[in-house]
C-alpha positions as CSV (number, residue, x, y, z in Angstrom):
1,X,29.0,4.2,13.8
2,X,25.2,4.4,14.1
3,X,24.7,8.3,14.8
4,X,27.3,8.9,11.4
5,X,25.2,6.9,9.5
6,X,22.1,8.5,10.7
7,X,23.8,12.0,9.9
8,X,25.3,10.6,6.5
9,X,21.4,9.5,5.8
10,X,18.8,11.9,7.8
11,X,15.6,12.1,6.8
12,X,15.0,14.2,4.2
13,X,12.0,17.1,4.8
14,X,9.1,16.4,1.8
15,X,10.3,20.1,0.4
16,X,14.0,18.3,0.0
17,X,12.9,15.1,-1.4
18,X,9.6,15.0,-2.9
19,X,8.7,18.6,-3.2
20,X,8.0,17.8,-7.1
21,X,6.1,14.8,-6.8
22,X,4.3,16.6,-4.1
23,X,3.7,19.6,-6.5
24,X,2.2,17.7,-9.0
25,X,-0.3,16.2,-7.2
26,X,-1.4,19.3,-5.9
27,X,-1.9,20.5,-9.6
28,X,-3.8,17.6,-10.7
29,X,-6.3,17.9,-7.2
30,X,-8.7,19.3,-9.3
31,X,-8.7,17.0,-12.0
32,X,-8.5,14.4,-9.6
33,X,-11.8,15.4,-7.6
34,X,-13.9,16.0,-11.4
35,X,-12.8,12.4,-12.2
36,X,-13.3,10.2,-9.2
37,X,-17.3,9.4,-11.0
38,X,-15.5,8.1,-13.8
39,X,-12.9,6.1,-12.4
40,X,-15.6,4.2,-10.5
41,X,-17.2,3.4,-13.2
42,X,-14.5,2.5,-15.3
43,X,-13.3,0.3,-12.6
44,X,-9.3,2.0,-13.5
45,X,-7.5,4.6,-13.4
46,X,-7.7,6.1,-16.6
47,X,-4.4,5.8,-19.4
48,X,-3.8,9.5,-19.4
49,X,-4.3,9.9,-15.8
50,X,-2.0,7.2,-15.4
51,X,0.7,9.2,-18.2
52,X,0.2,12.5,-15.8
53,X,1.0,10.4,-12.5
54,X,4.0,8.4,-14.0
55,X,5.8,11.8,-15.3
56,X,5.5,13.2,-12.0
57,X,7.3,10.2,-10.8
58,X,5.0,8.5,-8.9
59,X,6.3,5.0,-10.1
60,X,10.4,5.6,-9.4
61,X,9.8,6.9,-5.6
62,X,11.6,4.0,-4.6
63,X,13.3,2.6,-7.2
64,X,16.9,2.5,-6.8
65,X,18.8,5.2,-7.9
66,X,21.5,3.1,-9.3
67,X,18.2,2.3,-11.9
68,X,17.0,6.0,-12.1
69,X,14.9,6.0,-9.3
70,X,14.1,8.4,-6.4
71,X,15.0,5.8,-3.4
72,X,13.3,8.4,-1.2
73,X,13.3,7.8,2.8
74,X,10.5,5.9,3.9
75,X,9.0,9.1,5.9
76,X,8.9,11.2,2.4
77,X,7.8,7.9,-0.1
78,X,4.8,7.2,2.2
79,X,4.0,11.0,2.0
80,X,3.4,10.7,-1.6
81,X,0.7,7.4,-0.7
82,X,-0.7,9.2,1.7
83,X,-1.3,12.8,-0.5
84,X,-2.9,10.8,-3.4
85,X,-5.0,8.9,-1.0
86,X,-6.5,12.1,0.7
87,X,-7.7,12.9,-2.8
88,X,-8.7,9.6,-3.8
89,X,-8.3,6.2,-1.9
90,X,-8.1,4.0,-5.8
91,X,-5.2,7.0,-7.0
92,X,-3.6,5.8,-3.1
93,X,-4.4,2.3,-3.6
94,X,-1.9,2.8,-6.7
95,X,0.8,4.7,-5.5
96,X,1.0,2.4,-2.7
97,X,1.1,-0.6,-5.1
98,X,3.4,1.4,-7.5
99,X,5.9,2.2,-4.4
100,X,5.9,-1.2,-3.0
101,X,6.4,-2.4,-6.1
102,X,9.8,-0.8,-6.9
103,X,11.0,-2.5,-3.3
104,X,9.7,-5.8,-4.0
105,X,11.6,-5.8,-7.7
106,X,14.6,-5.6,-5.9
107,X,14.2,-9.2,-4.7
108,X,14.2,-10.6,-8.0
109,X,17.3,-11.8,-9.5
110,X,19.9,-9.1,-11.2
111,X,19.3,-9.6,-14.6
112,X,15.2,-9.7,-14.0
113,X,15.5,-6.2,-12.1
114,X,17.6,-5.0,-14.9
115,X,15.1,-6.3,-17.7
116,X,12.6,-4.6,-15.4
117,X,14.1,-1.0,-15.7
118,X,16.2,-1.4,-18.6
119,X,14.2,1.6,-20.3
120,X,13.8,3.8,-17.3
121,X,12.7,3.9,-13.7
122,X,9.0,4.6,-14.3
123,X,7.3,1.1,-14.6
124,X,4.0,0.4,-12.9
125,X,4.2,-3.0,-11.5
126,X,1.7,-5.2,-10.0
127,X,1.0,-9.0,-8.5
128,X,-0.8,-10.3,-5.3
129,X,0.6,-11.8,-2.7
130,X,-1.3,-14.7,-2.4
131,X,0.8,-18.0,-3.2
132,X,-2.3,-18.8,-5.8
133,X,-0.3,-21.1,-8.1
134,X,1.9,-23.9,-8.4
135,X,5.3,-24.3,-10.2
136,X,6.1,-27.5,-11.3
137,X,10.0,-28.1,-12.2
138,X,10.8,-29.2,-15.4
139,X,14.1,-29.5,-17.2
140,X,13.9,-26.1,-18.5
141,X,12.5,-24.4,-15.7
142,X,9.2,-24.9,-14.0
143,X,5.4,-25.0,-15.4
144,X,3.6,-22.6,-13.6
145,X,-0.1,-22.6,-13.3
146,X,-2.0,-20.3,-11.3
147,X,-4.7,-17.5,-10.8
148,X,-4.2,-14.5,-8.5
149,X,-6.9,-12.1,-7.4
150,X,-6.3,-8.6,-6.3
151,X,-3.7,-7.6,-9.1
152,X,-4.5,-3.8,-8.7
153,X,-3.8,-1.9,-11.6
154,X,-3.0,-4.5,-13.8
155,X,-4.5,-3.0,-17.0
156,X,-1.2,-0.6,-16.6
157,X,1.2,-2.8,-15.7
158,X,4.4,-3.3,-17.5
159,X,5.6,-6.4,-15.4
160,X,3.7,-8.0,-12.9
161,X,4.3,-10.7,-10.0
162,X,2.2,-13.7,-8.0
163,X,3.6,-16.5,-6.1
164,X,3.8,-20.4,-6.4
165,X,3.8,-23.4,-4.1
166,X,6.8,-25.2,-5.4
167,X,6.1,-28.8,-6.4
168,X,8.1,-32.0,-7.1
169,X,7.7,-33.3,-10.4
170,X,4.4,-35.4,-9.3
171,X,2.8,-32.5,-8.5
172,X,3.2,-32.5,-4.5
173,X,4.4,-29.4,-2.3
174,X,8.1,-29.3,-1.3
175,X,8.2,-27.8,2.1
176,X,11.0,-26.3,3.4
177,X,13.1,-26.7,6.5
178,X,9.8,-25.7,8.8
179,X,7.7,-28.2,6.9
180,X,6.2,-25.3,5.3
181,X,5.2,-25.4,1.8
182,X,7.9,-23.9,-0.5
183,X,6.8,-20.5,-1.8
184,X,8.5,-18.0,-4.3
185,X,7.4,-15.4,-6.6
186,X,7.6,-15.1,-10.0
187,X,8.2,-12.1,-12.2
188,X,6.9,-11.9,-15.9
189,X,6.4,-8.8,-18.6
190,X,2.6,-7.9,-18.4
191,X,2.3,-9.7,-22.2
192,X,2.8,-12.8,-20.1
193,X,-0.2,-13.0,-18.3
194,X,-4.2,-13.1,-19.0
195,X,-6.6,-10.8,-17.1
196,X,-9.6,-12.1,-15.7
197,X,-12.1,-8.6,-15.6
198,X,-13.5,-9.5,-12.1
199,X,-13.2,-6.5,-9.7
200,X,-16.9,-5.7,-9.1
201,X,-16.2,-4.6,-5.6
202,X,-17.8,-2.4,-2.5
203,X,-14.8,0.2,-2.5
204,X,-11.4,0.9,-4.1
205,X,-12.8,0.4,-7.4
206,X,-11.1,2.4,-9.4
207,X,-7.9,0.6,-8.4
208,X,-9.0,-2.3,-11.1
209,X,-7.5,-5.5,-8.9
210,X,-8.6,-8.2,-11.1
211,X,-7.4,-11.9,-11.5
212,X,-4.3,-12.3,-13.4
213,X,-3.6,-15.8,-14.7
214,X,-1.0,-18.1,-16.3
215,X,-1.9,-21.3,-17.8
216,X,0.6,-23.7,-18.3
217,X,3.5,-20.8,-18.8
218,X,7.0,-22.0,-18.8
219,X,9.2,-20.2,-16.5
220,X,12.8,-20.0,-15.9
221,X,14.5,-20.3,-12.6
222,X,16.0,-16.7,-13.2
223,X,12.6,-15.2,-13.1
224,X,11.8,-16.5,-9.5
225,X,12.3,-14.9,-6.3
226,X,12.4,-15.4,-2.8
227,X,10.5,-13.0,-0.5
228,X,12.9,-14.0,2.3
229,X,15.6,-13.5,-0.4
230,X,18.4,-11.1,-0.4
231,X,18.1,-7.7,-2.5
232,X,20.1,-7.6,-5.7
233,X,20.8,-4.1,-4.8
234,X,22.3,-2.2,-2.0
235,X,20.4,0.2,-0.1
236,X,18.7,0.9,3.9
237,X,14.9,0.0,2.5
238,X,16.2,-3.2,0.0
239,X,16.9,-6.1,2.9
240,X,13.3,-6.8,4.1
241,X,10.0,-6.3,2.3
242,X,7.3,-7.8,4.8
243,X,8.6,-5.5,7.6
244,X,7.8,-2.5,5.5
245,X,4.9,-3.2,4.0
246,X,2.1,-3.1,6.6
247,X,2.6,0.8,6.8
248,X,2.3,1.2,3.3
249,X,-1.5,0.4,4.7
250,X,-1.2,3.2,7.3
251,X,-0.6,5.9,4.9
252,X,-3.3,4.8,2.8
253,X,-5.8,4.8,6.0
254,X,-5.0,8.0,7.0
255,X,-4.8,9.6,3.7
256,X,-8.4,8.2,3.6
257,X,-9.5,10.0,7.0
258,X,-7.9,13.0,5.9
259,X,-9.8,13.5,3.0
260,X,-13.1,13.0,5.0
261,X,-12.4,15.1,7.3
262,X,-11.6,17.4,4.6
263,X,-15.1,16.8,3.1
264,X,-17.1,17.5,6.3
265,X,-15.9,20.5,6.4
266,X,-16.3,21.1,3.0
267,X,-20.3,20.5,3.6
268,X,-20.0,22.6,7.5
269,X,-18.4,25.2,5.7
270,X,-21.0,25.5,3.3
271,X,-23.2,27.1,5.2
272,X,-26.0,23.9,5.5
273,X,-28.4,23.8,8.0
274,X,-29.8,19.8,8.3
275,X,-33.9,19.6,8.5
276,X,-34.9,20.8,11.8
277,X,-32.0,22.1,13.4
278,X,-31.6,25.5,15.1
279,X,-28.6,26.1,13.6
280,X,-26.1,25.8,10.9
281,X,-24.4,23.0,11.4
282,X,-21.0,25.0,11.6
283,X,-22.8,26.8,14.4
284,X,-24.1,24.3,16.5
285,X,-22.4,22.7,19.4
286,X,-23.3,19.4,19.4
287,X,-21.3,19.2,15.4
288,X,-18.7,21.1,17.1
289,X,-17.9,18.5,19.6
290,X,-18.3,15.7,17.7
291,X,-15.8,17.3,15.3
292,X,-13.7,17.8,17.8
293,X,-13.5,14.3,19.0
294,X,-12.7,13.2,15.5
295,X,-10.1,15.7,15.2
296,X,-8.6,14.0,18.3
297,X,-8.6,10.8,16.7
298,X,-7.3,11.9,13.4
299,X,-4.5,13.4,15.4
300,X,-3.5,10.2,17.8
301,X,-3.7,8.3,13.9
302,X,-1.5,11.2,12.5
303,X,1.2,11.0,15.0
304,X,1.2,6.8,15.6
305,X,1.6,6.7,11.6
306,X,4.3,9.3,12.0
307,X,6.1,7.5,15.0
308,X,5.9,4.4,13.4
309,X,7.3,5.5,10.2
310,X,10.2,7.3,11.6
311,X,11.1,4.1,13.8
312,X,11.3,1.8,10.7
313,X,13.3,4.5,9.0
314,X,15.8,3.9,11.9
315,X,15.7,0.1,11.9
316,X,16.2,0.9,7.7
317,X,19.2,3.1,8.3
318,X,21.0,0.9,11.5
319,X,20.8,-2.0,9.4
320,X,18.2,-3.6,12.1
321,X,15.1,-3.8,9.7
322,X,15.3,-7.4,9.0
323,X,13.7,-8.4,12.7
324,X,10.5,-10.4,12.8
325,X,9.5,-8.1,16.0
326,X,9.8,-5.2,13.7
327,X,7.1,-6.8,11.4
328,X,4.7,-7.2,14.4
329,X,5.2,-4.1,15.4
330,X,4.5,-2.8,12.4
331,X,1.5,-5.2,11.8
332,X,0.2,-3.7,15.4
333,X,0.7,0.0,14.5
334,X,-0.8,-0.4,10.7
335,X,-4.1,-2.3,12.5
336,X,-4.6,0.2,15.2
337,X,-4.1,3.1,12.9
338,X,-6.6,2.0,10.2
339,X,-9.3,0.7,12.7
340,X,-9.4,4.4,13.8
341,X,-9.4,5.7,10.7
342,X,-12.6,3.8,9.6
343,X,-14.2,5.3,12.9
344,X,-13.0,8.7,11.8
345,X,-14.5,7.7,8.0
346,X,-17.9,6.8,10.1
347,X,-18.0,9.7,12.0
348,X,-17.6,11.9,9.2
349,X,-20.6,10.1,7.0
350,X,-23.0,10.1,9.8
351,X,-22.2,13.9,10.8
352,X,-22.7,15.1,7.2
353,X,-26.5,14.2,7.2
354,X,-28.6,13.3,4.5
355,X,-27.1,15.6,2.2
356,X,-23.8,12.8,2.0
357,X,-26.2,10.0,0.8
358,X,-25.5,11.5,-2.8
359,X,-23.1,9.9,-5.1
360,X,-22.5,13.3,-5.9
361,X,-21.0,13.8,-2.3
362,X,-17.4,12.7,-2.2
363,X,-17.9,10.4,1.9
364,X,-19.9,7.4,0.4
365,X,-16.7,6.6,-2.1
366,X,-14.7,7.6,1.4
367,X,-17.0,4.7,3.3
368,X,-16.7,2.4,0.9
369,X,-12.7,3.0,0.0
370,X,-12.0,2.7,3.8
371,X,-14.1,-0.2,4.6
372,X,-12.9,-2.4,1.6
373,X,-8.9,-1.5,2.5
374,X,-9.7,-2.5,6.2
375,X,-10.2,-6.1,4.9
376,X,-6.6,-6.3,3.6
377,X,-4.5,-9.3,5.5
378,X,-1.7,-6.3,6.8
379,X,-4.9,-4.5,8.4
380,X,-7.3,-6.8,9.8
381,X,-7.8,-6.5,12.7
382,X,-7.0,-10.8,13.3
383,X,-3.4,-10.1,12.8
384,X,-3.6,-8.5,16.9
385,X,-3.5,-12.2,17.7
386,X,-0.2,-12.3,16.2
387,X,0.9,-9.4,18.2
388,X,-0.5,-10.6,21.2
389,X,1.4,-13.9,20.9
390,X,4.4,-11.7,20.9
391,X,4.4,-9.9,23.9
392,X,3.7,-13.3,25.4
393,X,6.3,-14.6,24.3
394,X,8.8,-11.5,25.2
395,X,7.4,-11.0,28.9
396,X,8.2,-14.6,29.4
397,X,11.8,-14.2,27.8
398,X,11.6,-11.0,30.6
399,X,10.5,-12.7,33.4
400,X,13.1,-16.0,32.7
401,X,16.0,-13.1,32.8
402,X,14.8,-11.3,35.8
């Protein structure tokens, strides 16, 4: 049963699935590259940049198809996060946001997701994750309070989503059957909300992650959902959310070392020769082997992403994603891959010389992009604690069996 649905549903190559998407990016590289100065400064994306991205299709990749969408595999969907974010880290920032976006829609109730995409599958989302408000019931719904940082690229947003501690009418948490407060999310047209403009940050800033807020809002019960909730749709990436997400992250990261890498060699290739040395630095030894050694990193990041990918493809297709020890193994391969990734990032700064220094050089944004995404909860490096608890836990299931 397993190997027919594997055949039914292999993984399509990038050429096969996303060899448009892929396409345009490639066409607006250059664009992208003459632009990166101003989205920094702008702290967003741009609205025409934004137009050229969402007509490509970077917002659908996967939305369902019963909606219009791509629903591409996980392998080619990631591919598109990871492209942009070799060009830019903000631009993959976005399409990561934008791609897990159309997978976390799908846990809202029907008639929300078909509000969503009632006039096409190309609707930039947004929300945090952080359970920054409260929603009190009331007869016709619940109040909802609340403000929620890190809303990234909510100037562009056509819906967007945080989520609330439950109350009881006095204001206290409801807990649930753990003793654990009562969370869900809530889903609202963009018009809904207020933007706080607070994103003065190290890195990523062109992704613009301000605050969102609602104040006082009343909310029906049909616009909540539950992260642990069933998908109101069918298909192999809709039944669990928190097991994908964390290589979302990955993508990004090595999208990120990629395009360093990319940049060194831009400045090796140039023909520089750094104050004092014999050589150009293309021609000296001691650059070639550091090189080297980064290249060896960038390729163990390359192929744990891959592996890692391909695996929860499997678990997506067998019908095994919705496993907790998939989302720690995902949360361990997302945390090794981007803690390399910011050595790779390091490397490549501190091999380039004083010439990188420049805001003019492309690996200071790199730095700062790689550093800031680093401090994301799916990537920091605290969440190995969870992992080590884990195979703790599993060696002493072993060992009881043996």
């Amino acid at each position: 049963m397993l190997q027919d649905k594997l055949r039914d549903h292999r993984v399509p190559t990038a050429r096969e699935s996303n060899g448009a998407l892929l396409g345009g990016i490639r066409k607006l590289a250059p664009e992208i590259a003459a632009r990166a100065a101003e989205m920094e400064a702008a702290r967003n994306v741009p609205t025409d940049l934004v137009d050229r991205l969402k007509s490509i299709g970077l917002y659908r990749i996967f939305v369902p198809r019963s909606h219009g969408g791509l629903e591409l595999s996980l392998p080619a969907g990631l591919e598109v996060v990871r492209s942009l974010s070799r060009l830019d880290g903000s631009l993959g920032w976005l399409a990561m946001v934008a791609g897990g976006g159309g997978i976390f829609a799908t846990l809202t109730r029907p008639e929300t997701h078909q509000r969503i995409y009632q006039n096409g599958p190309d609707v930039p989302l947004c929300g945090s994750a952080q359970p920054a408000g409260t929603a009190k019931p009331t007869a016709n719904g619940f109040r909802v309070n609340g403000r929620w940082p890190f809303a990234s690229g909510c100037k562009q947003a056509e819906w967007m989503m945080g989520f609330c501690v439950i109350t009881d009418e006095n204001g206290k948490p409801a807990t649930d059957a753990q003793g654990q407060p009562r969370v869900r999310g809530v889903a609202l047209p963009a018009q809904n909300w207020e933007i706080e403009d607070t994103w003065h940050a190290a890195g990523l800033k062109g992704t613009g992650s301000h605050h969102i807020v609602l104040r006082d809002a009343l909310v029906s019960e049909t616009e909540f959902f539950d992260l642990a909730g069933a998908a109101c749709v069918t298909g192999p990436l809709y039944p669990a959310v928190r097991q994908l997400l964390p290589m979302f992250h990955g993508a990004l990261a090595v999208g990120i070392a990629e395009g360093a890498m990319d940049d060194l060699a831009t400045v090796a290739n140039s023909g520089r020769q750094q104050f004092r040395a014999a050589t150009p630095m293309r021609d000296s030894e001691t650059f070639q082997f550091e090189l080297g050694r980064i290249a060896a990193d960038m390729k163990a990041a390359q192929a744990y992403y891959e592996a890692a990918t391909a695996s929860l493809w499997h678990h997506a297709l067998a019908g095994t994603l919705n496993d907790e020890r998939v989302v720690v193994e995902s949360t361990q391969a997302t945390i090794w891959i981007t803690a390399t990734c910011v050595r790779i990032v390091d490397a490549c700064f501190e091999l380039g010389g004083s010439s990188v220094v420049y805001e003019t050089s492309p690996l200071p944004r790199r730095l700062r992009d790689i550093r800031v995404a680093a401090q994301h909860a799916a990537a920091q490096q605290r969440q190995y604690a969870t992992v080590g608890k884990e195979f703790l836990t599993r060696s002493a299931q072993d060992a009881g069996r043996a």
